[in-house]
Rosetta silent file (secondary structure, phi, psi, omega in degrees, C-alpha in Angstrom):
SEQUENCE: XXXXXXXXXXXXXXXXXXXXXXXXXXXXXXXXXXXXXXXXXXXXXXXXXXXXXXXXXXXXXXXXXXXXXXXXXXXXXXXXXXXXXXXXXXXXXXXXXXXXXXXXXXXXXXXXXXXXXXXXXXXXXXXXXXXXXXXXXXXXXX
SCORE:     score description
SCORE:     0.000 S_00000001
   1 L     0.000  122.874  163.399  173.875    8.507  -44.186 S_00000001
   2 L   -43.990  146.014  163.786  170.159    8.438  -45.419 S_00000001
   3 H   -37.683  -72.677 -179.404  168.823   10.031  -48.280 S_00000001
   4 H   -62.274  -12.097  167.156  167.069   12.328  -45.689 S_00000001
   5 H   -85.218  -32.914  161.985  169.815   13.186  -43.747 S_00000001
   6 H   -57.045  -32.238  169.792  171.625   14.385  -46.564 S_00000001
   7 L  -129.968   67.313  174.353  169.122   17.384  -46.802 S_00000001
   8 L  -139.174 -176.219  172.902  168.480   18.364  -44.191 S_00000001
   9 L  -154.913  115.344 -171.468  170.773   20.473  -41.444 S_00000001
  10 H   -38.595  -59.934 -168.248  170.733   18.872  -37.417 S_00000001
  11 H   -49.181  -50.441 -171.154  171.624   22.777  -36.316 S_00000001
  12 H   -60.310  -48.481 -175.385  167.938   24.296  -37.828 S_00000001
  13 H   -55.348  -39.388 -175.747  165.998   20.963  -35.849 S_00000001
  14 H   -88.357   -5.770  169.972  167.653   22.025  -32.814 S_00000001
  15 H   -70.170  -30.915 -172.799  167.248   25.273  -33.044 S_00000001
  16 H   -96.831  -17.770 -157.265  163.191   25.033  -33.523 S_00000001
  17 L    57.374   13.938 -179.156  162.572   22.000  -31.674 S_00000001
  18 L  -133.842  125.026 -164.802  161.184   20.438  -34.936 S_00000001
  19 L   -46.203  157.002 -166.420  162.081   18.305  -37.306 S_00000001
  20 L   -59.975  137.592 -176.633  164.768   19.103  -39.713 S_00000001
  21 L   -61.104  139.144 -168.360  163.959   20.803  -42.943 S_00000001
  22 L  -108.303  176.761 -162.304  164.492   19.324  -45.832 S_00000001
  23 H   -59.821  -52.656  176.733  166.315   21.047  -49.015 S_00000001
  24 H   -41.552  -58.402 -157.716  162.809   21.661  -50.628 S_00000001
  25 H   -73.636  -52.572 -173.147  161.107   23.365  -47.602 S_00000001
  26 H   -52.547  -69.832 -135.988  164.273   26.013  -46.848 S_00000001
  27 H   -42.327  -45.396  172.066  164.259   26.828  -50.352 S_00000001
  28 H   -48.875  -74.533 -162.502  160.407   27.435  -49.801 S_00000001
  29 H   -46.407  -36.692 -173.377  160.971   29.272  -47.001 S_00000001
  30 H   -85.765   16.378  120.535  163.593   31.639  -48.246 S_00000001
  31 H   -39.212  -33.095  177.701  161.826   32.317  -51.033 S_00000001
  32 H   -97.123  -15.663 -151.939  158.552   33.843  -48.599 S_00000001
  33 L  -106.161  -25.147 -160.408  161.387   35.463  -46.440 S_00000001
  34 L   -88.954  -32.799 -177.751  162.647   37.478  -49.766 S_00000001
  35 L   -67.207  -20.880 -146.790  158.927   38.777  -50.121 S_00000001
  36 L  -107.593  133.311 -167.191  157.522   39.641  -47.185 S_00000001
  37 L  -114.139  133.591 -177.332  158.529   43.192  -45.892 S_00000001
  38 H   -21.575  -14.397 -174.304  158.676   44.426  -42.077 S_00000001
  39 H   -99.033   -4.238 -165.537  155.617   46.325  -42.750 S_00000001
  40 H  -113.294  -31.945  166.627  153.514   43.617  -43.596 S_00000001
  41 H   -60.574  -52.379  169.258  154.789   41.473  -40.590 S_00000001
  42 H   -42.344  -46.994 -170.049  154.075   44.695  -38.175 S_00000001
  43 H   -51.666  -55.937 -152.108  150.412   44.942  -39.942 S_00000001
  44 H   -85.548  -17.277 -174.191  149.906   41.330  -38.853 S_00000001
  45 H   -88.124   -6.624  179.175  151.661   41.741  -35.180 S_00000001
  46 H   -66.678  -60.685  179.218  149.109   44.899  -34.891 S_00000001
  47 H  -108.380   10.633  147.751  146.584   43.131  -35.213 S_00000001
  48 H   -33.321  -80.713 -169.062  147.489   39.946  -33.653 S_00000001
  49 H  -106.527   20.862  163.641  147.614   42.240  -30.362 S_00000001
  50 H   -76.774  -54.990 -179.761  145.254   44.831  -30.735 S_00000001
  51 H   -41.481  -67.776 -171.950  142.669   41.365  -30.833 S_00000001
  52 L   -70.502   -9.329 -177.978  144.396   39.947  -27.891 S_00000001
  53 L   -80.045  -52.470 -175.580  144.456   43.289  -25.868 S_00000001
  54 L   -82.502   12.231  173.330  140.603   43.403  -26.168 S_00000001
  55 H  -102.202  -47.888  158.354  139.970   39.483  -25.632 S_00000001
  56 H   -47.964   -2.585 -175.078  142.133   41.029  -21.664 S_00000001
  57 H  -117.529  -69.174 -158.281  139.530   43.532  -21.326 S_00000001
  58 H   -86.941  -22.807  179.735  136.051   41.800  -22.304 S_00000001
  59 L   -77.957   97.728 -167.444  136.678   38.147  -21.736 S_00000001
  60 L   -26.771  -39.457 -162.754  135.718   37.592  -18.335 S_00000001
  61 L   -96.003  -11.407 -160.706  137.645   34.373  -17.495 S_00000001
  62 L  -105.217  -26.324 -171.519  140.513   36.089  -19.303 S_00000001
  63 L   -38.608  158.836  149.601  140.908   40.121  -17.760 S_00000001
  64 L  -160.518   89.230  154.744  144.404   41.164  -17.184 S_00000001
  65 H   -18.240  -60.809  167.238  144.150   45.084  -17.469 S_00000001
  66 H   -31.490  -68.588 -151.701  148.080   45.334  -17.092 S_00000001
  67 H   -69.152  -65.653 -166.902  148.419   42.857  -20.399 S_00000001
  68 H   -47.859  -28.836 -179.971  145.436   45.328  -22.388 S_00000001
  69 H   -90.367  -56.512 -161.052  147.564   48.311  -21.673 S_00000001
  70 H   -62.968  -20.652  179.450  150.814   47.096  -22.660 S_00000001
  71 H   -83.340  -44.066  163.301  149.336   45.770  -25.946 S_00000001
  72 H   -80.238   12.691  174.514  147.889   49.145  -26.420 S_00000001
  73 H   -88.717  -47.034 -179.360  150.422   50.995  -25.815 S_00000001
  74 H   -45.744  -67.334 -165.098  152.748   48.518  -27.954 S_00000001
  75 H   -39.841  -32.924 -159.318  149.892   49.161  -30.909 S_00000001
  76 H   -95.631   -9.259  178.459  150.349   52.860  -30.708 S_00000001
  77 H   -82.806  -32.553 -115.264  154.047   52.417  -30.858 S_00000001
  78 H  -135.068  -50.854 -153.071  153.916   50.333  -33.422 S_00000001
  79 H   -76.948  -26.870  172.572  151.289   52.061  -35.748 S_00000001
  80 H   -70.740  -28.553  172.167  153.048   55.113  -36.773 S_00000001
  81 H  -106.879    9.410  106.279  155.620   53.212  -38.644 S_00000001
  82 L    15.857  152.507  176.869  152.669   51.694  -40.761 S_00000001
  83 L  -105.564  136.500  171.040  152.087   52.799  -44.254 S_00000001
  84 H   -34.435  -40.551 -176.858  149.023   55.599  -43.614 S_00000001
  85 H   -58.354  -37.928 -176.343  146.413   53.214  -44.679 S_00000001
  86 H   -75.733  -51.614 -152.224  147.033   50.633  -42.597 S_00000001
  87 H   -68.180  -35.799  175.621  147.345   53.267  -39.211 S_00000001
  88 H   -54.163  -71.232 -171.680  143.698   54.363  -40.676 S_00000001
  89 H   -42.600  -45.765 -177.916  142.326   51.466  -40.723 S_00000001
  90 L  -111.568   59.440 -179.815  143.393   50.448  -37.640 S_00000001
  91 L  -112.547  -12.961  166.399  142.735   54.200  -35.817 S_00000001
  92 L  -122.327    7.315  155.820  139.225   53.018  -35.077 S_00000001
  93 L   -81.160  -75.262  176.960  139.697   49.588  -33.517 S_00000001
  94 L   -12.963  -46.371 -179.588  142.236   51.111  -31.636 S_00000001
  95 L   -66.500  -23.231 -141.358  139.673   53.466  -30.410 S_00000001
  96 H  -108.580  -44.892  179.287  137.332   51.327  -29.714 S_00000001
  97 H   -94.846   31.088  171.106  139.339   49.114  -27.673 S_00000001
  98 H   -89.428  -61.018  146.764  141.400   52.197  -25.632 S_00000001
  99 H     0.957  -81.696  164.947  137.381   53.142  -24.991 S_00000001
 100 H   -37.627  -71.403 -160.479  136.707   49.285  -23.149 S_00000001
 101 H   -38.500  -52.040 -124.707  140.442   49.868  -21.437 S_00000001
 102 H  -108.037  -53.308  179.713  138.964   53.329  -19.873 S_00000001
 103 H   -59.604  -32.095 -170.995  135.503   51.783  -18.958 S_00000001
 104 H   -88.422  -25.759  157.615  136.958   48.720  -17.680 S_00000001
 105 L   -86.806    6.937  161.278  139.230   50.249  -15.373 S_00000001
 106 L    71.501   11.932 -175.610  136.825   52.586  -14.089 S_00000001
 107 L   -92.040   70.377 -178.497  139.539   55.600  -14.613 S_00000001
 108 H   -81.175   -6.577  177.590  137.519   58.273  -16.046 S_00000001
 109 H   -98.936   15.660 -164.852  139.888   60.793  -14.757 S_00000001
 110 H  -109.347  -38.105  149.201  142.627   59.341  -16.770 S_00000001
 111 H   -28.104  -76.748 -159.580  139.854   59.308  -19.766 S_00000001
 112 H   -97.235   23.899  149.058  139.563   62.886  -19.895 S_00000001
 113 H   -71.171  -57.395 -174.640  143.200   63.762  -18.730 S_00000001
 114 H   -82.659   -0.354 -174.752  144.342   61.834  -21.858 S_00000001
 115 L  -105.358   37.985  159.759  141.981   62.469  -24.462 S_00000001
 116 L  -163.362   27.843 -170.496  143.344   64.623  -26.575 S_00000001
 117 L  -100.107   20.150 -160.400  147.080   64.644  -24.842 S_00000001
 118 L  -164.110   93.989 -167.220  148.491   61.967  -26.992 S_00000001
 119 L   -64.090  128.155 -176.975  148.272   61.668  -30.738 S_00000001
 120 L   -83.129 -164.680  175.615  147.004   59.114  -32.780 S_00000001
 121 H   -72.738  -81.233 -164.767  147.716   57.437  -36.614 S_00000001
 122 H   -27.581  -65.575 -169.356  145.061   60.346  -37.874 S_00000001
 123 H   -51.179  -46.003 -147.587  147.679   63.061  -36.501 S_00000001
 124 H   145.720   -8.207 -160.701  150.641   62.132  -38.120 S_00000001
 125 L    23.540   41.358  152.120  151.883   59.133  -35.798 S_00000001
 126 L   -51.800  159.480 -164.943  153.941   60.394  -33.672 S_00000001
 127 L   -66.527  144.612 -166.824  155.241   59.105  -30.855 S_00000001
 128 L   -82.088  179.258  166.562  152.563   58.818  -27.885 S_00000001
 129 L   -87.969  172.281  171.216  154.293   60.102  -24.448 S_00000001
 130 L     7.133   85.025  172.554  155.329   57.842  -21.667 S_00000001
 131 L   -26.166  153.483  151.460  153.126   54.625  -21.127 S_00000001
 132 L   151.382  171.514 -163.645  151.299   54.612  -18.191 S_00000001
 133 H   -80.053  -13.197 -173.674  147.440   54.233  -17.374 S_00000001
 134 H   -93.712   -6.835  176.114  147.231   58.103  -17.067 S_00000001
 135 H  -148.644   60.547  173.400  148.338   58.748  -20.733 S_00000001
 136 L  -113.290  114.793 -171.183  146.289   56.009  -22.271 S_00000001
 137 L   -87.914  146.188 -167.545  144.761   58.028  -24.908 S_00000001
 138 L  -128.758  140.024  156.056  141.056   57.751  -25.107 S_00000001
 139 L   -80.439  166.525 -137.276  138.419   59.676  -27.509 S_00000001
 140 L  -122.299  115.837  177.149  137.166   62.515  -26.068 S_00000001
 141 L    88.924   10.863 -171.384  133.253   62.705  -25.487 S_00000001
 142 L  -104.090    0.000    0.000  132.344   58.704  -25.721 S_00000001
């Protein structure tokens, strides 16, 4: 057995498709896995697909409508269990691209049906109601 086969373990390469890890690298790894806490992984999956919801709305060669609402809906799911700072912070991207969703689908009655039926990170972050394109929260007077 090689020097390199001794530290490394066949089950992680096949699990990943990549080569196997050597002693050095887990240790590394588990070492970033004892720091990094679910809220800071959420933070980054927020805004991971708030970015990718609104690259489905304005990039031309790119729409999917469908895909921009399920990522905002996911963000609004998702934002409420946030430390307040973070749901502030991201309470006016959020806005901005619910705002594109409502313009881009041309559903202005679903605009002002929803825009003030559904709460945001400023309220308290509570849960929004039911997806669906009719309770895709919007602001109100934009």
């Amino acid at each position: 057995m090689s020097e390199q086969e001794e530290h490394t373990h066949p089950e992680d390469a096949a699990e990943a498709g990549a080569p196997p890890l050597t002693d050095e690298e887990r240790a590394m790894l588990e070492a970033q896995m004892k720091e990094i806490r679910v809220e800071d992984l959420l933070t980054q999956t927020v805004a991971s697909v708030l970015n990718l919801s609104a690259r489905r709305i304005v990039k031309e060669d790119e729409v999917d409508l469908e895909q921009a609402r399920i990522g905002i809906e996911a963000v609004r799911a998702i934002v409420g269990l946030l430390p307040a700072e973070v749901g502030q912070a991201i309470a006016e991207p959020l806005s901005q691209v619910q705002l594109l969703y409502a313009q881009k689908s041309g559903d202005g009655a679903a605009e002002s049906e929803a825009a003030g039926s559904a709460p945001g990170p400023e309220t308290g972050g509570q849960s929004p109601p039911e997806p669906g394109p009719s309770k895709l929260w919007t602001p109100g007077g934009n």
